[in-house]
N, C-alpha and C positions, 0 to 999 in steps of 0.2 A: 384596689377598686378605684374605679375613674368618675371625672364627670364626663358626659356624654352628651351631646347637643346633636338635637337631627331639625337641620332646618330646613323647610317646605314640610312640616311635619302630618299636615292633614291633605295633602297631594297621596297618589296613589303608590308613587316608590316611599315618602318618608314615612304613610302609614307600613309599606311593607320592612322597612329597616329598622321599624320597632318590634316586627314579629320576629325579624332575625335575628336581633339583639335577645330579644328573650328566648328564643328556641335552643341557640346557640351560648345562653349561660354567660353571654360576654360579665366579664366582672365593673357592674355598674353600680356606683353605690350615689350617683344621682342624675337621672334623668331629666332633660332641660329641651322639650318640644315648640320649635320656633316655627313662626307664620308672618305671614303679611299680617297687616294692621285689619283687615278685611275678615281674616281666619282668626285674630288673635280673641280668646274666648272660648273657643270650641274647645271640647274635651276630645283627646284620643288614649285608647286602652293599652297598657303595656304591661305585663303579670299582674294580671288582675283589678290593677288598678288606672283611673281613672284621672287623668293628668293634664291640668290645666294650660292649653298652649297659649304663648305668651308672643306678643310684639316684636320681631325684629328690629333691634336697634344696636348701634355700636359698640353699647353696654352690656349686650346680652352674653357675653362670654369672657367676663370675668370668672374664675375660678375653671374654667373650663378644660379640660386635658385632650378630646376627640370630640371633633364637630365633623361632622356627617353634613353633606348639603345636598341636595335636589328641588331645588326652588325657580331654577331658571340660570341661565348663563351671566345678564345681568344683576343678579343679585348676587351669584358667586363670585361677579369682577369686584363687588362693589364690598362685599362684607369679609369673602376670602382673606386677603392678606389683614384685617382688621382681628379675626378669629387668630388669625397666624401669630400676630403681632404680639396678642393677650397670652399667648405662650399655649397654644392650644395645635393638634395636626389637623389639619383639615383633610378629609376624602374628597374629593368635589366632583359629582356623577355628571355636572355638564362637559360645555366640551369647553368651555373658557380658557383652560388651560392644558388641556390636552395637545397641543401640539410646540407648545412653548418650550425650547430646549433643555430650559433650567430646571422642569419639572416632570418627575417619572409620569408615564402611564403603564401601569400596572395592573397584569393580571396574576394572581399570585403561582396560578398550577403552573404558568409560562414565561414569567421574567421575575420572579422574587427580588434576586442581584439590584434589581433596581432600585430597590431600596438599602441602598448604603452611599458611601461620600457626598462629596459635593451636591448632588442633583435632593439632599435632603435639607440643603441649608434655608428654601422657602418656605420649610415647614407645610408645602403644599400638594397632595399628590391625588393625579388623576385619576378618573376611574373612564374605562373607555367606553365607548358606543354600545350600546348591548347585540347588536348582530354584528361588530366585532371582537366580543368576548367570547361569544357562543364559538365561532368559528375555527379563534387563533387556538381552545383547551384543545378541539377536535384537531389541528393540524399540528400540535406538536410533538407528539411521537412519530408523527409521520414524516415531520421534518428534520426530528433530530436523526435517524435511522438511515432519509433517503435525500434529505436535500428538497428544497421548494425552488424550482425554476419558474413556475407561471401559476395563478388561479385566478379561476374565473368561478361567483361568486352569482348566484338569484337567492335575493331573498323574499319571504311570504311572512310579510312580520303585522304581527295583532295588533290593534287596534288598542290596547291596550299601551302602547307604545307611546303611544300620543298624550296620554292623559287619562284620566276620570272623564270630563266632559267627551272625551271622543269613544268611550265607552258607552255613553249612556248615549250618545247619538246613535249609535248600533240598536241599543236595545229597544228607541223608542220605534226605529224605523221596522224594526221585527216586530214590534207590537202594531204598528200600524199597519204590517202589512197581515197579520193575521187576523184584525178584524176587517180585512178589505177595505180601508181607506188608501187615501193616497201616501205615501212618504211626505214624514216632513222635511225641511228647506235643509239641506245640511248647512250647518257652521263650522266643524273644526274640518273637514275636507273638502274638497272641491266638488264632490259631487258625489251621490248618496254612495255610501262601502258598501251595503245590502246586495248578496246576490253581485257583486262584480269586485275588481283587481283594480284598484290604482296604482299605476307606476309613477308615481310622485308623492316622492318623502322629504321635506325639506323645500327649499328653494330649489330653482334650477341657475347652472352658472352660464358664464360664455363659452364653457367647453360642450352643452349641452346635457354635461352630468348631473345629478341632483346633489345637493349639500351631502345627503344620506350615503350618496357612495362613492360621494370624496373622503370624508369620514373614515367608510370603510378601509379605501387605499391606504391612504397616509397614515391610519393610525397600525394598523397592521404590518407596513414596515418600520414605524415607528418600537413597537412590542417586539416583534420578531428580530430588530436591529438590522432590518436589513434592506437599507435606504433604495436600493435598485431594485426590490422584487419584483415582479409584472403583475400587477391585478387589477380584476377588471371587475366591477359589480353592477349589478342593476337589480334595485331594490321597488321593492311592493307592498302596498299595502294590503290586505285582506281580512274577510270579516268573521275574525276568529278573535275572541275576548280577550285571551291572556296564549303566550307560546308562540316566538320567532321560529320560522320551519326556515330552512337553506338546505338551497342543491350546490353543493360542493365542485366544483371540477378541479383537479390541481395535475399539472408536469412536471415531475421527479426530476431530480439531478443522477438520479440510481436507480436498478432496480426494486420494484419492491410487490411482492405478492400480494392479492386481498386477502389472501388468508393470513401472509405475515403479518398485513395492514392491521386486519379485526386480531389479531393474538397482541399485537403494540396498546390498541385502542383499550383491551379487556383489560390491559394492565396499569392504566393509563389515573392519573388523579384525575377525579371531578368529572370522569366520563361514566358511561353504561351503554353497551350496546344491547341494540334490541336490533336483532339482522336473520330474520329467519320467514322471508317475503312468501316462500312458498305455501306457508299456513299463515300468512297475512298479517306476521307479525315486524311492524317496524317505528320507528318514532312517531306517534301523533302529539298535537299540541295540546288536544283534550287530558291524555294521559303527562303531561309535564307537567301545568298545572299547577303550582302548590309545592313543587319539587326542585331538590337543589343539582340535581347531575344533568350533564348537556349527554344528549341522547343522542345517539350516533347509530345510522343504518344504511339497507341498500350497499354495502359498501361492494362495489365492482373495477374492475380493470378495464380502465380503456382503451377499447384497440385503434382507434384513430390516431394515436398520439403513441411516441415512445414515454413509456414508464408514468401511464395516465391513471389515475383513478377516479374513481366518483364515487359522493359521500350525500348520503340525506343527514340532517342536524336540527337536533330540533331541542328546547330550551326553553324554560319559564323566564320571558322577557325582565320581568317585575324583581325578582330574585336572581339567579346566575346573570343575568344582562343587567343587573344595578344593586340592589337592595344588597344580595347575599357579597357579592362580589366587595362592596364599600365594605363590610364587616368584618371580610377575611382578610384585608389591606391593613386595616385597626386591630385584627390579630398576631399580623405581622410583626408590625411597629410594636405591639405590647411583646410580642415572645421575642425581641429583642434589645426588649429594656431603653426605648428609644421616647414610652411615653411617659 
């Protein structure tokens, strides 16, 4: 039995890494909910009970075995190796460390191996982008069988993404728009989500891309190990509460059938296909939801390209793209007798 620290714990992933922690029976025999000084006070619920979250401070992880973070990038540069230090593994959902040599990023159904030698002596391990989690469980049967030469990657990712506050900016602008007022002012986006598609996730760089799908690039061949892959993303936001949707394209190094594709995918950890379009069954965000498997459909052969396919993907952002993903990395580390 561990102790267990989730900090950013009343944000909208560390309240969901408390439900994943209890769903999944993690062996916890003491729970330790950290917040800014701002949040420290509030109660959040974890089996039943009612659990006072506390102050981040230096100190706060003493006795500590697994610290879980999702509090911001900043706070993970700043308390990360301090949790590490106190003899504790850190998960860390931002990207602070995610592209740093010395430090795995791990997805368990896709690079386990990553956690052994050398790359574990930070005691720090990354958790990746959530529309690059979703993506890499969907292409690796596809990859081990046929080879990845190129993909090209849209994503339609919820608003839920962002935050709590960018959630309830959705909900207030549907409320204003169904008593016929006007929208109110957005804050966490550039301009109201309601009823339209922002193609701007992140910063944009000098290359024109956005943070969001540099991200995607590099941590993808980061997981996949496979530093020259070609991909190419261009990510969106859209006004759907909770569930990252992706249109998939990828060019094979082999051939490979959609019907071998979906027979890989059905057997596949941590997936579920739902591909049966002609009675209009295929992954929605509404149906993820709440749910731990990346959903996988549409799955067809493309004829423009040698040995092309195309994949819809679709994932509860909140869980598979953070919360559940951080839990199965600290099941890892424990079924390996590391914690």
């Amino acid at each position: 039995m561990y102790t267990v620290a989730v900090v950013g714990a009343t944000g909208a992933v560390g309240r969901e890494m408390l439900r994943v922690l209890e769903q999944r029976s993690f062996p916890t025999a003491r729970l330790v909910p950290l917040a800014s000084s701002r949040s420290a006070g509030q109660t959040v619920c974890c089996a039943g009970c009612d659990l006072l979250v506390r102050e981040l401070t230096p100190q706060s992880f003493e006795g500590v075995q697994v610290a879980l973070f999702s509090a911001g990038g900043s706070v993970s540069k700043e308390y990360a190796p301090i949790a590490a230090a106190a003899g504790a593994w850190v998960v860390d959902n931002t990207s602070a460390f995610r592209m740093e040599p010395d430090v795995p990023l791990v997805v368990p159904e896709v690079n386990p191996q990553a956690l052994e030698g050398d790359l574990l002596r930070r005691r720090i391990i990354a958790n990746p982008n959530c529309s690059t989690i979703q993506m890499v469980v969907a292409l690796e049967p596809i990859r081990r069988a046929a080879g990845l030469r190129r993909i090209v990657v849209s994503t339609y990712q919820a608003v839920g993404g962002a935050g709590m506050k960018a959630m309830e900016e959705l909900r207030l602008q549907a409320q204003a728009f169904a008593r016929g007022e006007p929208l109110p002012a957005p804050r966490v986006f550039p301009h109201p989500i309601l009823f339209d598609c922002l193609p701007h996730i992140g910063s944009f760089t000098e290359s024109g891309y956005s943070v969001e799908e540099e991200k995607m690039v590099n941590e993808t061949r980061k997981i996949f190990g496979e530093p020259d892959l070609r991909v190419s993303a261009t990510t969106v936001r859209v006004p759907v509460m909770v569930g990252h949707s992706e249109a998939v394209n990828v060019e094979l190094e082999r051939p490979l059938s959609a019907k071998e594709a979906r027979r890989l995918l059905a057997g596949a950890a941590g997936v579920e296909v739902v591909d049966e379009p002609a009675a209009a069954r295929y992954p929605l965000a509404r149906d993820c939801a709440g749910t731990d498997p990346v959903y996988v459909g549409r799955i067809r052969e493309d004829p423009s390209v040698p040995h092309g396919l195309d994949l819809w993907v679709v994932s509860d952002n909140l869980r598979k793209g953070a919360a559940l993903n951080a839990v199965q990395i600290a099941e890892l580390l424990a079924a390996r007798g590391l914690v």
